[in-house]
C-alpha positions as CSV (number, residue, x, y, z in Angstrom):
1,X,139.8,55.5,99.6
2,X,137.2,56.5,97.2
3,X,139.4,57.9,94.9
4,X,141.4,54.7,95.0
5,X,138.4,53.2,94.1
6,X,137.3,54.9,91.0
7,X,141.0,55.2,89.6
8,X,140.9,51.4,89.7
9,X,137.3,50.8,87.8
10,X,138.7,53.9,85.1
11,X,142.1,51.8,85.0
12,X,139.6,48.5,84.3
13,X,137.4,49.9,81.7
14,X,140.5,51.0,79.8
15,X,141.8,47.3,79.9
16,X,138.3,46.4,78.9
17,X,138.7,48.8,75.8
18,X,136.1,50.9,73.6
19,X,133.5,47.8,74.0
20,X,133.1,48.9,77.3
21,X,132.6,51.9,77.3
22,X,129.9,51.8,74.4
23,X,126.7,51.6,76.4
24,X,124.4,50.1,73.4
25,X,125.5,48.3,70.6
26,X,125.1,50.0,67.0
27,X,122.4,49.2,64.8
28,X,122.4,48.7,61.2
29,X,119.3,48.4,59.5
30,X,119.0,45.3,56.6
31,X,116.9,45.2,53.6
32,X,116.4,42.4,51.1
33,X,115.2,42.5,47.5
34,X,114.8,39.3,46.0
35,X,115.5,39.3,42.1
36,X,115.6,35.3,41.0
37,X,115.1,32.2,42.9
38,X,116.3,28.9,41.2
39,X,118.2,25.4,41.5
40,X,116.4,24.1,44.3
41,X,118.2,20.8,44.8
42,X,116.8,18.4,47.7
43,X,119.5,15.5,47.1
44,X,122.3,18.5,47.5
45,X,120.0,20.5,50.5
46,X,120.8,23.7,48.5
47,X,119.3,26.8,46.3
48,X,120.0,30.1,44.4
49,X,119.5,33.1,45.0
50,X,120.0,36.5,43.1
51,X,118.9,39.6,45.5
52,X,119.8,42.9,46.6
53,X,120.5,43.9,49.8
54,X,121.3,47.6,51.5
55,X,122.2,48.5,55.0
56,X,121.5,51.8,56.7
57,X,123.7,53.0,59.9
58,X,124.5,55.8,61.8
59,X,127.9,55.3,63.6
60,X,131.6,54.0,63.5
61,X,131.2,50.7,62.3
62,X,130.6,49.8,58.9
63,X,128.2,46.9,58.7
64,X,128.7,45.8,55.5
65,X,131.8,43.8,56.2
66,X,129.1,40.8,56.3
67,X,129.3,36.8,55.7
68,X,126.6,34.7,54.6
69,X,126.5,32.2,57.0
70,X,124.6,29.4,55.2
71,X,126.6,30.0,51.8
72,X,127.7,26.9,50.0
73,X,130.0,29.0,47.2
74,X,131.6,32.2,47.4
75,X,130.5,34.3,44.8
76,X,131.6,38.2,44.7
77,X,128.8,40.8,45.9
78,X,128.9,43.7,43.6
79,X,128.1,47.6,44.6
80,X,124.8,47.9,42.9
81,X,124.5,52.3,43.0
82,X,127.9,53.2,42.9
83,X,130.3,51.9,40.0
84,X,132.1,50.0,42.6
85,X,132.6,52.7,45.2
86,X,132.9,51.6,48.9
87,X,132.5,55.2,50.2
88,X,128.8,55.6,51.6
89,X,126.1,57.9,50.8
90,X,124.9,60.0,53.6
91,X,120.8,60.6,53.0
92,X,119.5,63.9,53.6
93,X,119.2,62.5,57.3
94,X,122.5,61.7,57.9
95,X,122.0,58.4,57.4
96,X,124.6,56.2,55.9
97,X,123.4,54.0,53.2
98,X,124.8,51.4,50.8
99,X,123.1,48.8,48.6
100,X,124.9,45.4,47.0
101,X,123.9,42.9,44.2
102,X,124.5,39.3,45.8
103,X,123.9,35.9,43.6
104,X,124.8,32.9,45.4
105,X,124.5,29.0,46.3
106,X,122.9,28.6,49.4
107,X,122.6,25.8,51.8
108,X,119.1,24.5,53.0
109,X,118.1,21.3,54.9
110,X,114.6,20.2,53.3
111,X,112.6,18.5,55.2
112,X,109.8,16.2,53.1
113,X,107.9,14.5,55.9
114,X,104.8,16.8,54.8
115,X,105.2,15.6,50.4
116,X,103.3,16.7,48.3
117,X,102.1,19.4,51.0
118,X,105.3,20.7,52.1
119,X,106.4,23.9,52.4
120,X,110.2,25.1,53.2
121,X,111.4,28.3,54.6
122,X,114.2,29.1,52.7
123,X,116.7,31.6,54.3
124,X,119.6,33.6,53.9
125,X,121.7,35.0,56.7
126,X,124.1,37.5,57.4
127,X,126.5,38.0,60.3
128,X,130.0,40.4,61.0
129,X,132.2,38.3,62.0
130,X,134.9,41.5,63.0
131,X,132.3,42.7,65.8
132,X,130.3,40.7,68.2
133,X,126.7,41.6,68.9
134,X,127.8,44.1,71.8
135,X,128.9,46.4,69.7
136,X,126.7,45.3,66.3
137,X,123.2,44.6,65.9
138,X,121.3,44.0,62.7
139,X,118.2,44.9,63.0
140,X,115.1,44.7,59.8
141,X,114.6,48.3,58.0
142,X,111.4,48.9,57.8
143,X,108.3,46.7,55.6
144,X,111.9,45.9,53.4
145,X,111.7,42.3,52.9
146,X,110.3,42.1,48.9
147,X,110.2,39.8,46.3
148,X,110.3,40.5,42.6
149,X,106.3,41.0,41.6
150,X,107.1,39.2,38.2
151,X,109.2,36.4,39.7
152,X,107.7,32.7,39.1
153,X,108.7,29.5,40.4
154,X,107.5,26.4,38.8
155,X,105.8,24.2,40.8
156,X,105.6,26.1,43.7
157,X,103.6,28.9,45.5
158,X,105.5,31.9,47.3
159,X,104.1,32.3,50.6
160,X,105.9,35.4,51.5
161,X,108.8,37.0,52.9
162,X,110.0,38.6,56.4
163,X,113.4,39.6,57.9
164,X,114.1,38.0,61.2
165,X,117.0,38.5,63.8
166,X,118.7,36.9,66.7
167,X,121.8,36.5,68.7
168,X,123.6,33.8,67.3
169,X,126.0,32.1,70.5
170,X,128.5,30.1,68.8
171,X,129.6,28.7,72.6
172,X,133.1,28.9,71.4
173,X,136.6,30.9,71.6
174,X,137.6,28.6,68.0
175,X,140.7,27.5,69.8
176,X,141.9,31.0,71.0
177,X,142.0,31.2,74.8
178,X,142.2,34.8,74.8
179,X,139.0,35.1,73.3
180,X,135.7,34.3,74.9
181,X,133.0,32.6,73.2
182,X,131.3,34.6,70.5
183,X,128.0,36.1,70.1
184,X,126.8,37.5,66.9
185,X,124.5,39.3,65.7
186,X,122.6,37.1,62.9
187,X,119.7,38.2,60.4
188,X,118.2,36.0,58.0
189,X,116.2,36.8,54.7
190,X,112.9,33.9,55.0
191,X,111.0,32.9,52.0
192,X,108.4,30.7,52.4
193,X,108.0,28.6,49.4
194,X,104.7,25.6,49.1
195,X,103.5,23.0,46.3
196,X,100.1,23.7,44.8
197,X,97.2,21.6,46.4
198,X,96.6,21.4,42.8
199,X,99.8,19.3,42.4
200,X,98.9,16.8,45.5
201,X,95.0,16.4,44.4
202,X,95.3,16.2,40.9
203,X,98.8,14.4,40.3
204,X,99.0,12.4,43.2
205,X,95.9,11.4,44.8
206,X,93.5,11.1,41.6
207,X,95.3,8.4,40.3
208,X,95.4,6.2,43.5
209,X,91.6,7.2,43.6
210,X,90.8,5.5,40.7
211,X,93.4,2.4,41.9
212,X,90.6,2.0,44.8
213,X,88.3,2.7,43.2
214,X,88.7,-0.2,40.7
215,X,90.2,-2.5,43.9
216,X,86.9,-2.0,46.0
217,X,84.7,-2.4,43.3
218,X,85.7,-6.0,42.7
219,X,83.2,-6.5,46.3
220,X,80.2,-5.5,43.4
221,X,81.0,-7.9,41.1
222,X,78.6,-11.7,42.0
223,X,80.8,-14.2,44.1
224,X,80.3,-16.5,41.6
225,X,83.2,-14.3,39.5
226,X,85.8,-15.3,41.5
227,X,89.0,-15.1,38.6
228,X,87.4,-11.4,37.8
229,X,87.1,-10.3,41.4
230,X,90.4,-11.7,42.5
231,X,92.3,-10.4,39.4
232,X,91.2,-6.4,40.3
233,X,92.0,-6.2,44.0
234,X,95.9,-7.9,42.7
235,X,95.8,-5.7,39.7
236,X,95.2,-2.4,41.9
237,X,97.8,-3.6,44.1
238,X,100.3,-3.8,41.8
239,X,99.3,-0.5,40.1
240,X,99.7,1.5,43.5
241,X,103.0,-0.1,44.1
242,X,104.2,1.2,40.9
243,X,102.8,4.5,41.2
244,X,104.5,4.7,44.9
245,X,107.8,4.1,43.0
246,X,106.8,6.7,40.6
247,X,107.7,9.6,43.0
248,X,110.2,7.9,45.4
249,X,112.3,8.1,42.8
250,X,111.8,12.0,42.3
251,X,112.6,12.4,45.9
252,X,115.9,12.3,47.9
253,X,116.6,9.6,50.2
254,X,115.0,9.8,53.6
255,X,114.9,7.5,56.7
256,X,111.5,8.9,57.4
257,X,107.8,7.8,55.2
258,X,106.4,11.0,53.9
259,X,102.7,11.5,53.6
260,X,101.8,10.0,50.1
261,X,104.0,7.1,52.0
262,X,101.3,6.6,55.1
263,X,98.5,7.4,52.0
264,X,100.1,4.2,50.1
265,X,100.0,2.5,53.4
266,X,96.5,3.0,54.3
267,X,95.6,1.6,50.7
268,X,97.7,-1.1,51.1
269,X,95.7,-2.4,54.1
270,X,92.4,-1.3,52.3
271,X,93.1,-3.5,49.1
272,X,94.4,-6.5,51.0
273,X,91.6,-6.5,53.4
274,X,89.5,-6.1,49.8
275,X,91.2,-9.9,48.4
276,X,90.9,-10.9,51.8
277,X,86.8,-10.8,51.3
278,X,86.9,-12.2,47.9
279,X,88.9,-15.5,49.0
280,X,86.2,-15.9,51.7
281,X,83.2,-15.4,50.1
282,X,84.6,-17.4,47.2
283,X,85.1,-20.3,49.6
284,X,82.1,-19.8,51.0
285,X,80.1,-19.8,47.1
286,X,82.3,-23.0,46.6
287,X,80.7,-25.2,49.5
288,X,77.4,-23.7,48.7
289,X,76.2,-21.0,51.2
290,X,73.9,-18.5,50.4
291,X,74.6,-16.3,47.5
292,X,72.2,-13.0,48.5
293,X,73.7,-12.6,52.1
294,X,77.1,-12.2,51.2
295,X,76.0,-9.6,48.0
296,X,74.3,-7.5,50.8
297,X,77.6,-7.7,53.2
298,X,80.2,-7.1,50.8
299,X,77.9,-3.9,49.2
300,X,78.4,-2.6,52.8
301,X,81.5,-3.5,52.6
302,X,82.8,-1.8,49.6
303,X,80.7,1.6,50.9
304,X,82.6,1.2,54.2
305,X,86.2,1.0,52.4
306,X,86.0,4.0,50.4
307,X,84.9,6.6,53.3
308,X,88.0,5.1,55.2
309,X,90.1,5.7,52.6
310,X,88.6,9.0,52.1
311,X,88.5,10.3,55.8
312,X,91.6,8.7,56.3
313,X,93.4,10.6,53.4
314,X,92.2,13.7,55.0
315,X,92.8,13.0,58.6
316,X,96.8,12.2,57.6
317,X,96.5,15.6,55.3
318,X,95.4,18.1,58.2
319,X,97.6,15.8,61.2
């Protein structure tokens, strides 16, 4: 009986084939050297990139055989050491080694609900789609994710660079029912690129600073004024309105407001409350109340405007 038994389960794990009887999968180690970064394109969700990349194995199964998962155009992948050779180097180790040149078009979904203090994660991932992640694992080599020292990108920051992997379950045979659903290994190249605060305080904000500015400070101006108090509050409404046009136009459609949009917003509300106390108090001047009262108010008032706008800019920054 029990060597009934056991010539069954050998018979079954030779249907099952070599995957079976591999105990742990193989691991290939990934490095990424990024050479150039350029074409970011937020109406197209894409980028390019020019990098190396190497793989280091022991085993069978050459990991090389790779697809870029989030590749928009297939460009060729040149052997960067070895005039085009696919044959390996085995280190002094006995590790085998190869090394590739890629440049690229890749595919990125930017998401500018943060703008102008956005940042994006751009990434770049590998897979093999001949062997699943039971018999192939990428896995980072070691402190190997690096970006050129003399690369710059205008009008953003790098933030750094790591290797990351996972198990990527597509939940699906493709149409083949002989197959079951595939799991891959996956590992992506992350590059972490931000706008300068420089960018959203100095290009941005300043100039809707001054707008307020010149909006609230129609409240200091005598009641008696009422053309030359009026005509600010309408003038810096219609300045922000064009400036808010200014960079929607720069920026891909979106069925979402962006910061500088809830910004805009707030001084929106700010100015019209501003025209709001102008109409009044002129009313007021016109039937003949008193002057001095509603000099003191409005002086409050115009010191109570700015620090909402202020603390309210930097409560919707740091939310």
């Amino acid at each position: 009986m029990r060597l009934l038994l056991l010539t069954s389960v050998l018979f079954l794990l030779c249907l099952a084939g070599p995957r079976a009887l591999r105990a742990q999968p193989q691991e290939a180690q990934v490095g990424f050297y990024l050479m150039n970064l350029y074409g970011l394109n937020m109406d197209e969700h894409s980028f390019y990139a020019d990098f190396y990349i190497w793989f280091k194995w022991r085993g069978d199964i050459d990991p090389t055989n790779i697809e870029f998962v989030n590749s928009i155009e297939k460009w060729s992948m040149d052997n960067a050491a070895f005039d085009g050779d696919s044959t390996p180097v085995v280190l002094k180790d006995g590790t085998k080694y190869k090394i590739f040149r890629k440049e690229g078009r890749f595919f990125h979904s930017f998401s500018l609900n943060r703008f102008p203090l956005d940042r994006h994660a751009l990434d770049i991932q590998i897979e093999n789609p001949e062997h699943p992640a039971d018999s192939l694992l990428y896995i980072p080599d070691t402190n190997a994710a690096l970006i050129r020292n003399t690369l710059n990108l205008v009008g953003w920051e790098s933030k750094g660079c790591q290797l990351a992997t996972q198990v990527h379950d597509y939940r699906s045979n493709f149409g083949n029912p002989e197959e079951n659903a595939q799991r891959y290994s996956n590992l992506s190249f992350n590059v972490t690129l931000a706008r300068p605060f420089s960018y959203f305080l100095l290009k941005m904000l300043l100039p809707l600073l001054v707008v307020m500015l010149v909006g609230i400070g129609a409240l200091l101006l005598h009641p008696e004024h009422i053309d030359t108090r009026s005509s600010l509050p309408i003038g810096a409404l219609l300045t922000a309105v064009f400036l808010q046009q200014s960079y929607s136009d720069a920026l891909p459609d979106t069925g979402y407001m962006v910061l500088m949009d809830k910004i805009y917003l707030l001084s929106y509300a700010i100015i019209s409350l501003v025209l709001l106390q102008i109409i009044r108090a002129g009313n007021a001047t016109a039937k003949g109340g008193a002057v001095k009262p509603t000099i003191r108010r409005e002086r409050r008032l115009a010191k109570i405007y700015l620090a909402v706008f202020v603390l309210g800019v930097v409560a919707l920054s740091l939310w």
